[in-house]
Steps between C-alpha positions, in 0.01 A plus 500: 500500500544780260293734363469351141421184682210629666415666206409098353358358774126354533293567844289254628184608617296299534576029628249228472653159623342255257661217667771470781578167656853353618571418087381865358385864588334569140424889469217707268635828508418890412820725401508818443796610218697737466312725287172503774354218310318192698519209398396120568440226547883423538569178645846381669575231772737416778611113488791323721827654426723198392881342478628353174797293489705436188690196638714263370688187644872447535457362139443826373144404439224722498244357797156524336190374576140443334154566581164603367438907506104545482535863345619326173366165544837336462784286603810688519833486558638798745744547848418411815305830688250562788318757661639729805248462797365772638269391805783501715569849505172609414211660730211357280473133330464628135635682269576877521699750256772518753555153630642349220771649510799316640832567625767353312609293790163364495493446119867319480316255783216446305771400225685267707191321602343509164807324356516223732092457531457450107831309413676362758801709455680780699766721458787693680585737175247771482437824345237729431466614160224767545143580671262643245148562463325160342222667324481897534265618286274291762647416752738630840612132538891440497679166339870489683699309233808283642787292371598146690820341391636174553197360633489145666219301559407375839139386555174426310272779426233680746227596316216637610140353468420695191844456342527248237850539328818360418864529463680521119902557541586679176799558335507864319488394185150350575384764644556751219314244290216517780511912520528578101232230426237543727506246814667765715194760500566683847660876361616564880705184463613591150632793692677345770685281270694802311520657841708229619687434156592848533578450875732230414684717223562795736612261766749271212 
């Protein structure tokens, strides 16, 4: 990192784990700035990196789905995604700074699994479209955003126990009606579909 860089960054000096389970390692923190300055409480968290899917069927259909999101009390309308496990690979059963991060080998399986777990369908066209921070002004976690084209349905979905969703095949007009007017509330998602329009320009 160069000089400048180091010239911006925050030191942390001081960690208080507030809460850390297997869903979230929630951090009070001290930093000290730049100019010598201490300051907190600053809080930030660690949550499951996670796989997002912008799918759509051999219809050209966007594969949505739809399911209550408790942070805004609301039904909405969004792509299939799912957490990246980390227990696997991971010396301690909860959540740490460093173990959510995932490879993208493990992300793109997460993906795959994802896709056929919440919808029934599965794809042999892939491609990611990028792996970016979800939330960095609080968070390390990571969202790997992918495309799957020409998607065919073979089975029922696989939900877990505390998944209640379901399955809305949408052409685009739709969901442009959805995104400008307020049913498709999930800015990450937003994101991944002009990611993959622009995907599909480059690639036309």
């Amino acid at each position: 990192m160069n000089q400048k860089n180091e010239e911006l960054r925050w030191k942390e000096v001081n960690t208080e784990h507030v809460v850390q389970d297997a869903w979230i390692d929630f951090r009070k923190c001290d930093y000290k700035l730049p100019n010598g300055e201490v300051i907190g409480p600053v809080y930030n968290y660690s949550k499951h990196s996670f796989a997002l899917i912008i799918a759509t069927d051999e219809k050209g259909r966007f594969i949505c789905v739809r399911q209550y999101r408790h942070g805004i009390d609301e039904v909405t309308t969004e792509f299939p995604a799912g957490a990246i496990e980390y227990r696997e690979k991971s010396d301690v059963p909860y959540i740490t700074y460093d173990n959510i991060i995932a490879t993208e080998d493990d992300a793109f399986e997460a993906a795959k699994r994802e896709l056929k777990e919440e919808t029934g369908y599965i794809s042999d066209e892939w491609t990611h479209l990028m792996t970016v921070p979800a939330n960095a002004t609080l968070s390390n976690s990571n969202v790997h955003i992918y495309a799957a084209r020409n998607c065919r349905k073979v089975s029922g979905q696989e939900l877990d126990d505390t998944e209640f969703l379901y399955v809305k095949e949408l052409d685009e007009e739709e969901l442009l009606r959805r995104i400008n007017g307020g049913d498709f509330k999930q800015s990450l998602h937003i994101l991944g579909y002009y990611l993959y329009k622009e995907n599909k320009k480059l690639g036309e």
